[in-house]
PDB file as gemmi writes it, atoms N, CA and C in Angstrom:
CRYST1    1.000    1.000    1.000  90.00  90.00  90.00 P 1                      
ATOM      1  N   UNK A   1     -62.071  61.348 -46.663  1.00  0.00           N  
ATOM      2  CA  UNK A   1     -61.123  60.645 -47.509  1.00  0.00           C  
ATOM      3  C   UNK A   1     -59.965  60.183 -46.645  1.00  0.00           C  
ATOM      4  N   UNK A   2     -59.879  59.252 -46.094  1.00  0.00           N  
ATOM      5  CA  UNK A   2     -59.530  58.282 -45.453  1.00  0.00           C  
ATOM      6  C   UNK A   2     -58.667  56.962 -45.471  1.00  0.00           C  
ATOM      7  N   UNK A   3     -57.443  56.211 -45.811  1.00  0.00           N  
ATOM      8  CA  UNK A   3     -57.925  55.256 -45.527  1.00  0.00           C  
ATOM      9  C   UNK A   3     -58.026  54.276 -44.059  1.00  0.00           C  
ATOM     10  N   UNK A   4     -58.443  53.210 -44.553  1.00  0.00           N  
ATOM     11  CA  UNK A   4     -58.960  52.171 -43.622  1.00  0.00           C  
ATOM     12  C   UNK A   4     -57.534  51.098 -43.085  1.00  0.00           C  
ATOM     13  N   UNK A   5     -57.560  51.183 -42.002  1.00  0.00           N  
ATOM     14  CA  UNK A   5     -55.925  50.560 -41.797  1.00  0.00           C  
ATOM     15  C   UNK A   5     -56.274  50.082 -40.467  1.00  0.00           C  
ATOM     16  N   UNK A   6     -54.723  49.944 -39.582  1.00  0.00           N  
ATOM     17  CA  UNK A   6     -54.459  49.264 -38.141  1.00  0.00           C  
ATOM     18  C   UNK A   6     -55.181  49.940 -37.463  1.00  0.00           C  
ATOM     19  N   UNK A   7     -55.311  51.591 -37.393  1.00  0.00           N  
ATOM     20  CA  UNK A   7     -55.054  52.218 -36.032  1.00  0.00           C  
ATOM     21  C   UNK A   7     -56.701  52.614 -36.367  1.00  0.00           C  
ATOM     22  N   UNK A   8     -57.628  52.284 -37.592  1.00  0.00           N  
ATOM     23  CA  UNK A   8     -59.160  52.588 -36.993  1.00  0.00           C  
ATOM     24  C   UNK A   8     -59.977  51.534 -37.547  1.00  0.00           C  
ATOM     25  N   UNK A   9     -59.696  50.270 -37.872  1.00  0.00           N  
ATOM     26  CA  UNK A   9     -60.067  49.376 -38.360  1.00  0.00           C  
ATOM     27  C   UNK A   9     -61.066  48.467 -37.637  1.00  0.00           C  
ATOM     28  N   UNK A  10     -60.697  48.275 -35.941  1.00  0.00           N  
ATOM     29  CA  UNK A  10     -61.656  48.360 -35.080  1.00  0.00           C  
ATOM     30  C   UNK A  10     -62.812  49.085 -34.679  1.00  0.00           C  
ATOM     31  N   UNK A  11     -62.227  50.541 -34.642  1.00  0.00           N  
ATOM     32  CA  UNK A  11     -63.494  51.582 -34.492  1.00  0.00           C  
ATOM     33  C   UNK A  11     -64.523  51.264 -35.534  1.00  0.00           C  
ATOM     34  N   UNK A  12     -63.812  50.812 -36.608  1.00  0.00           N  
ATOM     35  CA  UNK A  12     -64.816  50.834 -38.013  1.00  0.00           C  
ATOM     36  C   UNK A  12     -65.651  49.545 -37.407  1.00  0.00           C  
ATOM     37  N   UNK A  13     -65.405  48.902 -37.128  1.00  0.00           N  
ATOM     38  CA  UNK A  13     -65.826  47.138 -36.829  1.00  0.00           C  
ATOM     39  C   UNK A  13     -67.119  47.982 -35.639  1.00  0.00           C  
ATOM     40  N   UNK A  14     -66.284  47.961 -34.625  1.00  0.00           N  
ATOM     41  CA  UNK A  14     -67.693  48.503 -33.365  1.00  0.00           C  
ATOM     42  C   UNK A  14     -68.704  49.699 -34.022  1.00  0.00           C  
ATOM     43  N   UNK A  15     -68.360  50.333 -34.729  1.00  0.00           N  
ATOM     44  CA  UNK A  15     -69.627  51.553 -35.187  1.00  0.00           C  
ATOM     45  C   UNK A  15     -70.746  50.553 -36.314  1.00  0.00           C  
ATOM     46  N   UNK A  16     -69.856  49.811 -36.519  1.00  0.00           N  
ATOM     47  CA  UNK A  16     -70.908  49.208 -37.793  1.00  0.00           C  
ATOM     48  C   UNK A  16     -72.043  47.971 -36.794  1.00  0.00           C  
ATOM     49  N   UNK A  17     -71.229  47.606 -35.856  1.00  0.00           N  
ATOM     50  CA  UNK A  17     -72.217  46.528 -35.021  1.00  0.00           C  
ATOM     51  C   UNK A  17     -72.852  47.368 -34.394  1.00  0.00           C  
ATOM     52  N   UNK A  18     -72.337  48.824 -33.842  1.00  0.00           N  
ATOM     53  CA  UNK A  18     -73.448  49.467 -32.933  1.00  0.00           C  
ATOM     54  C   UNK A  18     -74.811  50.290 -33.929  1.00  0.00           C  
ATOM     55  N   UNK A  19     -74.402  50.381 -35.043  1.00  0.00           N  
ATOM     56  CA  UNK A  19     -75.424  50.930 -35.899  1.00  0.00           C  
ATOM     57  C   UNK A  19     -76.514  50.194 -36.046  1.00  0.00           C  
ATOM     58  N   UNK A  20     -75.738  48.607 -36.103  1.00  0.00           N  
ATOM     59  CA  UNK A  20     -76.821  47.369 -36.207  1.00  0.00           C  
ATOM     60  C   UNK A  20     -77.433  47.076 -35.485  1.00  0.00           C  
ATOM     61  N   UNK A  21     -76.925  47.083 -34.186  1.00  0.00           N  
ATOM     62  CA  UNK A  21     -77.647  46.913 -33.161  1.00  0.00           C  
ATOM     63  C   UNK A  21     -78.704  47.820 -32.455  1.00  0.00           C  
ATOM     64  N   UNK A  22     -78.917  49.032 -33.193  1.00  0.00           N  
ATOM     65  CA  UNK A  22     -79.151  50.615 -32.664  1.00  0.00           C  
ATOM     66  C   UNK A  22     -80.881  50.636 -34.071  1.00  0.00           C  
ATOM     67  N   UNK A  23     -80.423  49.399 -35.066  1.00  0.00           N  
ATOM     68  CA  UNK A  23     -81.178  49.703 -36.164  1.00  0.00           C  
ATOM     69  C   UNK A  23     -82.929  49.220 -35.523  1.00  0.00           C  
ATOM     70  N   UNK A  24     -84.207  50.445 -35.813  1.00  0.00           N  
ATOM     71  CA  UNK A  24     -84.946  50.061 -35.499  1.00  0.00           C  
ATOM     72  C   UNK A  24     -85.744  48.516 -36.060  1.00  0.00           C  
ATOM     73  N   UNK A  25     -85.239  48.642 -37.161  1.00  0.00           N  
ATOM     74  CA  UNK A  25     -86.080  47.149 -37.853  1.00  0.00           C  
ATOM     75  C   UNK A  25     -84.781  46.211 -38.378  1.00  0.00           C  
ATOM     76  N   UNK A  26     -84.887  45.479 -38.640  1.00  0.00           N  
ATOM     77  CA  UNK A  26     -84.524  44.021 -38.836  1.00  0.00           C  
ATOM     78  C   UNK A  26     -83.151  44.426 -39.394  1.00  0.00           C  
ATOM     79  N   UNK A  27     -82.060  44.397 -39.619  1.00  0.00           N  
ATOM     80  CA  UNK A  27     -81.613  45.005 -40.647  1.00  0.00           C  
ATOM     81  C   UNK A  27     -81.038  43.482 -41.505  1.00  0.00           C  
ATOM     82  N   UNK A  28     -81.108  44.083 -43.083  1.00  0.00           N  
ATOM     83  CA  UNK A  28     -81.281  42.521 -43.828  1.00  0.00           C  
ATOM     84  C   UNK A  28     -79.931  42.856 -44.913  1.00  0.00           C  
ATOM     85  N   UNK A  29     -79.292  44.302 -45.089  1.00  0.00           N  
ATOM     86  CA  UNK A  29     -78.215  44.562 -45.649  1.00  0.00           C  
ATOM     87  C   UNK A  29     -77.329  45.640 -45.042  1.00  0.00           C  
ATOM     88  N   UNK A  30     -76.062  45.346 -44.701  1.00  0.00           N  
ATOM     89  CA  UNK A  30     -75.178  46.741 -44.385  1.00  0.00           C  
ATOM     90  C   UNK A  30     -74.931  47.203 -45.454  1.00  0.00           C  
ATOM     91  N   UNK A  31     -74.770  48.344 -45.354  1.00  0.00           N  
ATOM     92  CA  UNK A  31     -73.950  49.258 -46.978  1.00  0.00           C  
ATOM     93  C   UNK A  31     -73.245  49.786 -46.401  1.00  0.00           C  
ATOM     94  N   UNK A  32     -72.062  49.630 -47.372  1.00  0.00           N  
ATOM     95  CA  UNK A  32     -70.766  50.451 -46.577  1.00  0.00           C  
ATOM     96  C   UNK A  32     -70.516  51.224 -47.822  1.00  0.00           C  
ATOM     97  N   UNK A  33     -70.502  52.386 -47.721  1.00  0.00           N  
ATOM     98  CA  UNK A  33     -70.016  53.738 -48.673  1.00  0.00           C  
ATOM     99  C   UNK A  33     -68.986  54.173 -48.779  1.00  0.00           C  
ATOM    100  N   UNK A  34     -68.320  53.313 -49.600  1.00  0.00           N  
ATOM    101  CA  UNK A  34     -66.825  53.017 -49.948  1.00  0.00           C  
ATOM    102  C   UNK A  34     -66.020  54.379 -50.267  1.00  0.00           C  
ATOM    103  N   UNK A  35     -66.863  55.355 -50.847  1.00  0.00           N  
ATOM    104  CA  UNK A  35     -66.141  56.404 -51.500  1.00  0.00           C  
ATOM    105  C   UNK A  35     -65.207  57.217 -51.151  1.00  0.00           C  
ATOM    106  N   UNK A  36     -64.983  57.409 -49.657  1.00  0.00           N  
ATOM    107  CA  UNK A  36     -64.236  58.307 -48.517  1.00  0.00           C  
ATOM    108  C   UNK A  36     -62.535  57.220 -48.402  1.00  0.00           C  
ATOM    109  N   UNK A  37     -62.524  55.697 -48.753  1.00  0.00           N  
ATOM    110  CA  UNK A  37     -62.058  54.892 -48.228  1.00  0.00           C  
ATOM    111  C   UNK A  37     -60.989  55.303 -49.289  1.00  0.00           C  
ATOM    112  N   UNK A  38     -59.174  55.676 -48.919  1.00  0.00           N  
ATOM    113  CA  UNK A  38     -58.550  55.259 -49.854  1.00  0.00           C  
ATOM    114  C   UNK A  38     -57.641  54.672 -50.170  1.00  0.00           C  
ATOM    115  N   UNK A  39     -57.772  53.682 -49.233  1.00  0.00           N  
ATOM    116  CA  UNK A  39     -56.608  52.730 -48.821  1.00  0.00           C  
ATOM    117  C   UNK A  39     -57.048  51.767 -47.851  1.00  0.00           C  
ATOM    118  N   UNK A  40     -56.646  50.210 -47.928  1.00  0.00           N  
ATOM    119  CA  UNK A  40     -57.157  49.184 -47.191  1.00  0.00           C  
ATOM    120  C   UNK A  40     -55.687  48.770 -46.697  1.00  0.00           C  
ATOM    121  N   UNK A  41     -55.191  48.831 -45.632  1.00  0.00           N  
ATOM    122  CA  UNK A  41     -53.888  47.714 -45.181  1.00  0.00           C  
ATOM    123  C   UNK A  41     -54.426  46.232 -44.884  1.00  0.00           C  
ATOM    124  N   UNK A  42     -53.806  45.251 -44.332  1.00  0.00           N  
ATOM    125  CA  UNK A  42     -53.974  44.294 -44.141  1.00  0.00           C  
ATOM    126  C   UNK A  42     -54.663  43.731 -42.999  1.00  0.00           C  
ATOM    127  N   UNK A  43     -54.519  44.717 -42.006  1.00  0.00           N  
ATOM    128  CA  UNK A  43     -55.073  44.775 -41.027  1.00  0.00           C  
ATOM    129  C   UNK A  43     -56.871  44.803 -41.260  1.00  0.00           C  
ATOM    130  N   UNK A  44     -57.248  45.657 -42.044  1.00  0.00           N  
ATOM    131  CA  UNK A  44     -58.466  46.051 -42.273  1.00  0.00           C  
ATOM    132  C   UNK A  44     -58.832  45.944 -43.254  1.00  0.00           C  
ATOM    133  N   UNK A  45     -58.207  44.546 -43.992  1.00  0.00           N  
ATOM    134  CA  UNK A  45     -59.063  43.683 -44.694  1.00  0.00           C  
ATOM    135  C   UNK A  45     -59.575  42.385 -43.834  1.00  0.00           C  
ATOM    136  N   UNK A  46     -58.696  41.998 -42.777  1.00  0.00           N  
ATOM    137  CA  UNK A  46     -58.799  40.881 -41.932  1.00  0.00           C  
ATOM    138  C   UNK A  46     -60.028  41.555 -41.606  1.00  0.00           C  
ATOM    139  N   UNK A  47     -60.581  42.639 -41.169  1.00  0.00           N  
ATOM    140  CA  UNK A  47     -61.450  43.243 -40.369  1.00  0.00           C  
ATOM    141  C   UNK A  47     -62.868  43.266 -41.158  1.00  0.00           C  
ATOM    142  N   UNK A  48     -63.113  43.328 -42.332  1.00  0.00           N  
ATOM    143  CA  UNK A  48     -63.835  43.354 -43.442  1.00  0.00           C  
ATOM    144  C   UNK A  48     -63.689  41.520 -43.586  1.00  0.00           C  
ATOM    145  N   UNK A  49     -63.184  40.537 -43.515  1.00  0.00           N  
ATOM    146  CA  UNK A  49     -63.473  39.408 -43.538  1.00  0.00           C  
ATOM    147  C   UNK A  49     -64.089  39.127 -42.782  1.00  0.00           C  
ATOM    148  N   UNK A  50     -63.798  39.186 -41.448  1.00  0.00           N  
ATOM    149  CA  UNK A  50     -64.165  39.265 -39.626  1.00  0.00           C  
ATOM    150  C   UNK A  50     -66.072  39.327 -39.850  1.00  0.00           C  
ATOM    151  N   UNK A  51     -66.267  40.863 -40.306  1.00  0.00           N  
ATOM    152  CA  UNK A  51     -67.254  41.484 -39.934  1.00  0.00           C  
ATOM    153  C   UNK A  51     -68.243  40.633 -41.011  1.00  0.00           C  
ATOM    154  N   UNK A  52     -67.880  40.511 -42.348  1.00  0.00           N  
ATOM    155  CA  UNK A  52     -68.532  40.137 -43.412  1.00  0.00           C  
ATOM    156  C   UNK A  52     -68.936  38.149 -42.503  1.00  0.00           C  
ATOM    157  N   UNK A  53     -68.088  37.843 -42.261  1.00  0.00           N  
ATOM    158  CA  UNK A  53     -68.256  36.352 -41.407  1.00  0.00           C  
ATOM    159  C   UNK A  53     -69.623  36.384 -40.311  1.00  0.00           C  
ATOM    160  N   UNK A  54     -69.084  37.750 -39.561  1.00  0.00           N  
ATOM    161  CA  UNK A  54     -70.346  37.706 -38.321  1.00  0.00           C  
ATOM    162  C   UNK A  54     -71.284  38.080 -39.210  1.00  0.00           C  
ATOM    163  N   UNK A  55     -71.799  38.716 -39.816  1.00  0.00           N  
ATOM    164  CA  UNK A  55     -72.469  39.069 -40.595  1.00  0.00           C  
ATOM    165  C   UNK A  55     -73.395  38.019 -41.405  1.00  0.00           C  
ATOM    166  N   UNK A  56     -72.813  37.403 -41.935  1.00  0.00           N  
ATOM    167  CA  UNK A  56     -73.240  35.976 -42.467  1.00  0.00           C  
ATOM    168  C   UNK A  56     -74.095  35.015 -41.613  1.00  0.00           C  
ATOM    169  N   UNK A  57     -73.093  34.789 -40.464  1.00  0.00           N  
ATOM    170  CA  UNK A  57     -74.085  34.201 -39.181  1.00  0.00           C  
ATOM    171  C   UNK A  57     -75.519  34.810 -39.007  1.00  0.00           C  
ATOM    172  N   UNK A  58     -75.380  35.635 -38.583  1.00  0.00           N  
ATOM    173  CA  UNK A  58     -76.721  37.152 -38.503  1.00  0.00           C  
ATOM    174  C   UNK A  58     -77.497  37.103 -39.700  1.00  0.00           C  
ATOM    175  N   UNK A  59     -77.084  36.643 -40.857  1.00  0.00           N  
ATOM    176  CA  UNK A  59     -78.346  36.757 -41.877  1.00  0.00           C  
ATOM    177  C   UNK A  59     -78.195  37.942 -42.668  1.00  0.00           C  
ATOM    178  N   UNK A  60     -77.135  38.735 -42.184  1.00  0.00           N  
ATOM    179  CA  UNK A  60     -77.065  40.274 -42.892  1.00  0.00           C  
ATOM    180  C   UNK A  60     -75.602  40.229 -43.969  1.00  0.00           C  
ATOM    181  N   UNK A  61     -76.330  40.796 -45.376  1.00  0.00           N  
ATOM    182  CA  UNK A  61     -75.802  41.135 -46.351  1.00  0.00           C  
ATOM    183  C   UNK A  61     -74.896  42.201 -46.151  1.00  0.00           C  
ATOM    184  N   UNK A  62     -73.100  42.037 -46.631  1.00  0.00           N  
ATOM    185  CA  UNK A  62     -72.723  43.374 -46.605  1.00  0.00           C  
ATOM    186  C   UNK A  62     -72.421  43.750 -47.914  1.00  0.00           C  
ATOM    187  N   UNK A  63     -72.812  44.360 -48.295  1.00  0.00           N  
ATOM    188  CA  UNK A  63     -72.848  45.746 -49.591  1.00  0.00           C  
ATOM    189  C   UNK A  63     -71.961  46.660 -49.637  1.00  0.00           C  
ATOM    190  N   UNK A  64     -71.057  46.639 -50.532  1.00  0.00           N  
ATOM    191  CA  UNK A  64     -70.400  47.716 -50.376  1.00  0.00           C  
ATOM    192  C   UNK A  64     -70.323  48.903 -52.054  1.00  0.00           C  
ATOM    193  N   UNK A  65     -70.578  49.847 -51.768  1.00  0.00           N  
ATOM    194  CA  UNK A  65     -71.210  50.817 -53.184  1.00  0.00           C  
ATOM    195  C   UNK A  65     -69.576  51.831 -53.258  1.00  0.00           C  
ATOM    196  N   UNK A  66     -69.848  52.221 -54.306  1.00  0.00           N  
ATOM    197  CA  UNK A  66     -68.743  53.149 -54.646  1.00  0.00           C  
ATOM    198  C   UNK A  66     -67.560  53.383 -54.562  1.00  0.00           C  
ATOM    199  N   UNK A  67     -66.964  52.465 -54.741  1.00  0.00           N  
ATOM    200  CA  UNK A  67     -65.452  51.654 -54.390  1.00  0.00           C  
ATOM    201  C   UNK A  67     -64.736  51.723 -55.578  1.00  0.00           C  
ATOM    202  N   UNK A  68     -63.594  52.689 -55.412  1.00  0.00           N  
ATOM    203  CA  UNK A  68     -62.899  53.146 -56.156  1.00  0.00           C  
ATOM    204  C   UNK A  68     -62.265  52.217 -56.997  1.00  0.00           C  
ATOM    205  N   UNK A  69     -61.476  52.139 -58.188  1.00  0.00           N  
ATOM    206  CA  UNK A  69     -60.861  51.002 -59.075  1.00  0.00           C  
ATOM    207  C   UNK A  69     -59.515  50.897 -57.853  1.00  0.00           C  
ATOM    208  N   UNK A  70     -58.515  52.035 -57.672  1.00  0.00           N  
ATOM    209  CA  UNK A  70     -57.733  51.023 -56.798  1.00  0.00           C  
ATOM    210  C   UNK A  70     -57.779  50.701 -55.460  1.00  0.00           C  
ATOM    211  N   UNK A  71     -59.238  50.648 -54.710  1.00  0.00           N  
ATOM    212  CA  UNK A  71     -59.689  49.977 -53.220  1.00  0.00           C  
ATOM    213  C   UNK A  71     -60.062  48.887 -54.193  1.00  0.00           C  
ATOM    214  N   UNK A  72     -61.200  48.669 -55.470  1.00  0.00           N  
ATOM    215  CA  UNK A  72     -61.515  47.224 -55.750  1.00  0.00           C  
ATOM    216  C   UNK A  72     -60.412  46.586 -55.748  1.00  0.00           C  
ATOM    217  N   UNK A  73     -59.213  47.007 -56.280  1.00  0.00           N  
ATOM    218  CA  UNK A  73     -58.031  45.964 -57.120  1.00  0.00           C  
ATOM    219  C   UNK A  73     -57.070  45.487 -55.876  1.00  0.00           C  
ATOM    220  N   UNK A  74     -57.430  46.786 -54.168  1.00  0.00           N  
ATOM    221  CA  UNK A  74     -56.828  46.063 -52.979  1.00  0.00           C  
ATOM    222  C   UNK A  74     -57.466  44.883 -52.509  1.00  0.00           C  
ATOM    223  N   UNK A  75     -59.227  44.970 -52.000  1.00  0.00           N  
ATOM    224  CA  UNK A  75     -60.084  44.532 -51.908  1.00  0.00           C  
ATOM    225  C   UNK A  75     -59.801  43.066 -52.764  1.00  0.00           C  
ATOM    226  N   UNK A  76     -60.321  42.916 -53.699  1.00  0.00           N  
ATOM    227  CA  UNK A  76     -59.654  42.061 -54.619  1.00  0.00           C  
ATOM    228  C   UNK A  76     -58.289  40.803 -54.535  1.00  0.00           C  
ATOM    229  N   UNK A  77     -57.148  41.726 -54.027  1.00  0.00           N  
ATOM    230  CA  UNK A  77     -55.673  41.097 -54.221  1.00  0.00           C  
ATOM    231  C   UNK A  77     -56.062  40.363 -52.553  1.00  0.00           C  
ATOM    232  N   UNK A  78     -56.474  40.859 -51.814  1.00  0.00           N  
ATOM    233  CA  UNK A  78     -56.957  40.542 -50.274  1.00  0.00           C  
ATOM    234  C   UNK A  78     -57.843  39.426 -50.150  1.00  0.00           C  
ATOM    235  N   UNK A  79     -58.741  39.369 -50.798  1.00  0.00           N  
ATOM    236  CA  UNK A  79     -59.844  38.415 -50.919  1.00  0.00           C  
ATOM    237  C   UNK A  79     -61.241  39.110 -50.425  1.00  0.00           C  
ATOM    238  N   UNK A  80     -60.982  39.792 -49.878  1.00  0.00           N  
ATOM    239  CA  UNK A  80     -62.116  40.434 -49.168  1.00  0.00           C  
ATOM    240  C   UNK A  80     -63.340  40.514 -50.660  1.00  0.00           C  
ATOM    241  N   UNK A  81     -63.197  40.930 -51.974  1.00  0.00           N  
ATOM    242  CA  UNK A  81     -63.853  40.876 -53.118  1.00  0.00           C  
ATOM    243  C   UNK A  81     -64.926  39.799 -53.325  1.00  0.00           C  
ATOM    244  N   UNK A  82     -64.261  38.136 -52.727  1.00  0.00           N  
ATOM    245  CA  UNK A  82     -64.437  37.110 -53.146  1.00  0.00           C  
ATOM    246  C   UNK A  82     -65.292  36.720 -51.576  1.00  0.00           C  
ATOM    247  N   UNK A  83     -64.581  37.224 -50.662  1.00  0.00           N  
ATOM    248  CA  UNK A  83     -65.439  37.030 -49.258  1.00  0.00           C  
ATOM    249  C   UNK A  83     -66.784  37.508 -49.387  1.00  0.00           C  
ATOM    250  N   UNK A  84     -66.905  38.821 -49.468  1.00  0.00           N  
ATOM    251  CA  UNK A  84     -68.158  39.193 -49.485  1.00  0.00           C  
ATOM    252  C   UNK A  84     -69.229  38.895 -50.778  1.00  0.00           C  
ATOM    253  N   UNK A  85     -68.601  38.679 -51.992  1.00  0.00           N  
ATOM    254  CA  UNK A  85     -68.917  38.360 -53.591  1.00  0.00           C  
ATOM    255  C   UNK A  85     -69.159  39.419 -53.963  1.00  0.00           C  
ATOM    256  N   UNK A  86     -68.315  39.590 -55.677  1.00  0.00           N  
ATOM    257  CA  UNK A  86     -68.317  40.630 -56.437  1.00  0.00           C  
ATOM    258  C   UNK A  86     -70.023  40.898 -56.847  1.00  0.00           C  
ATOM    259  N   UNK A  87     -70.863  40.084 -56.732  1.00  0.00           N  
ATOM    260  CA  UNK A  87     -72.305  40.415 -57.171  1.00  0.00           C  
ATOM    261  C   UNK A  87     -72.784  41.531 -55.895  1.00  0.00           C  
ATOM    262  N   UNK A  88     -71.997  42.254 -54.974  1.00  0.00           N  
ATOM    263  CA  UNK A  88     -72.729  43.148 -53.994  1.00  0.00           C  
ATOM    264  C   UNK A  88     -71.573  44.021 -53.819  1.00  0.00           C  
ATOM    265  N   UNK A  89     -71.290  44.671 -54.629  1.00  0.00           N  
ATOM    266  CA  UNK A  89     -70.175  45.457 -54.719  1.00  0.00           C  
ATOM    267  C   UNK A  89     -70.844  46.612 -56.409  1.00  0.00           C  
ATOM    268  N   UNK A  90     -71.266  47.880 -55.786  1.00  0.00           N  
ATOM    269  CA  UNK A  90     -71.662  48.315 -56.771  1.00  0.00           C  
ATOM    270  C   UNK A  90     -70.973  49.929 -57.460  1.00  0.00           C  
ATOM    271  N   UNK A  91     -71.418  50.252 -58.166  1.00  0.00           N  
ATOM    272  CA  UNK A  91     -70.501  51.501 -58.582  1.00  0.00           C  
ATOM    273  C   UNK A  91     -71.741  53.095 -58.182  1.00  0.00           C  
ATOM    274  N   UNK A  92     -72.879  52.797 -57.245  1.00  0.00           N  
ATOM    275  CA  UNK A  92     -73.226  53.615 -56.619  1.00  0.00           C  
ATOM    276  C   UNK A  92     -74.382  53.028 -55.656  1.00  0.00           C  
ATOM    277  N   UNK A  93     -75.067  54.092 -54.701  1.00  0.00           N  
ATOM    278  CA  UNK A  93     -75.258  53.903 -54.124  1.00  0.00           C  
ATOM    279  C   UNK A  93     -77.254  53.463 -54.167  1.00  0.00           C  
TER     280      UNK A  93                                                      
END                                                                             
């Protein structure tokens, strides 16, 4: 229980490309398991736009499950909601 901000918002960025890159088969969706997350700064929504962008290029869906009402309503006020689309944003996993 965490949140997601300046000072690990990168780390978050490189673990998620090295997972991808580490994945034995194709990978065709990230899921990110929102539930630990409890707080987004600004920093690390830019970072969640960023990644959701490369991502897009790549062909890979990002998903994000279990996202609390006030990370959706940060998520949301950020754009990040509308970046990735509310149709892949779920209430489990």
């Amino acid at each position: 229980d965490a949140p997601l901000f300046f000072a690990n918002a990168n780390f978050f960025l490189e673990q998620a490309r090295r997972l991808i890159a580490a994945s034995a088969t194709p990978v065709r969706w990230f899921v990110i398991n929102a539930e630990p997350i409890v707080d987004v700064d600004a920093t690390a929504a830019m970072i969640f736009v960023e990644f959701d962008e490369e991502m897009d290029r790549r062909g890979i869906q990002i998903v994000v499950a279990r996202a609390s009402q006030p990370l959706r309503a940060i998520l949301d006020r950020t754009g990040v909601t509308e970046r990735i689309g509310a149709d892949y944003f779920f209430a489990s996993l």
